[in-house]
C-alpha positions in Angstrom: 70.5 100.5 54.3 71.0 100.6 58.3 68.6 97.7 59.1 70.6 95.2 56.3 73.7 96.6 58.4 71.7 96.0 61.5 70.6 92.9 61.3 74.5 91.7 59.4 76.0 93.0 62.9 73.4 91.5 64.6 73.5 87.6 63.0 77.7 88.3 62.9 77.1 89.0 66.7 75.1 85.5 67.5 77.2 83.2 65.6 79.5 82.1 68.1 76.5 81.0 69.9 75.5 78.9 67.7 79.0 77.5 66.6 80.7 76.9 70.2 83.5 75.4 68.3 83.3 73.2 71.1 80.7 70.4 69.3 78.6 70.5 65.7 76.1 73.1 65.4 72.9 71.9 67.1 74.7 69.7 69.5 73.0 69.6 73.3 74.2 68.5 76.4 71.8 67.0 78.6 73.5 69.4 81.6 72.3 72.4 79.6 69.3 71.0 79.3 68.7 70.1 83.0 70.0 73.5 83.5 67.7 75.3 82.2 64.4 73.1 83.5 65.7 74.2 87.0 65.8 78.0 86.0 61.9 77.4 84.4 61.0 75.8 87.8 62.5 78.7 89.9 61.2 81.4 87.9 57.8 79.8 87.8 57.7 79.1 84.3 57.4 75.7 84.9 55.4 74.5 87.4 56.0 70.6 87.7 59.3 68.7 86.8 59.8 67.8 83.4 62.5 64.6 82.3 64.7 66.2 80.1 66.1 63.0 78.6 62.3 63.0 77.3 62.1 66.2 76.2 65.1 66.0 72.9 66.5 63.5 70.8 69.9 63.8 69.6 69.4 61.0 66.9 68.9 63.5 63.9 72.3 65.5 64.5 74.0 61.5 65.5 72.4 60.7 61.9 74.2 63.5 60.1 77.6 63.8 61.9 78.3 60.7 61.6 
């Protein structure tokens, strides 16, 4: 079974992405967030400013972790 080893290697491989160990998993900074609008606007991607303090909520993962 190469793709079941594959695809273990490859989730093994992203999960310290997704656990920073830093915050709970699905936590967001706003500076990654603003981050990343930038890189959209100077790759074209985006082509107008966007708020990012409109664009999440953090109040589901406040909810749960609390």
């Amino acid at each position: 079974m190469p793709i079941l080893r594959t695809k273990t290697a490859q989730m093994l491989a992203s999960l310290p992405l997704v656990n920073t160990g830093e915050d709970h998993i699905g936590w967001m900074k706003p500076e990654i967030w603003a981050g990343m609008e930038q890189t959209l606007r100077e790759q074209g991607v985006l082509t107008v400013p966007v708020d990012v303090t409109q664009a999440y909520s953090m109040q589901f993962l406040e909810e749960i972790y609390k």
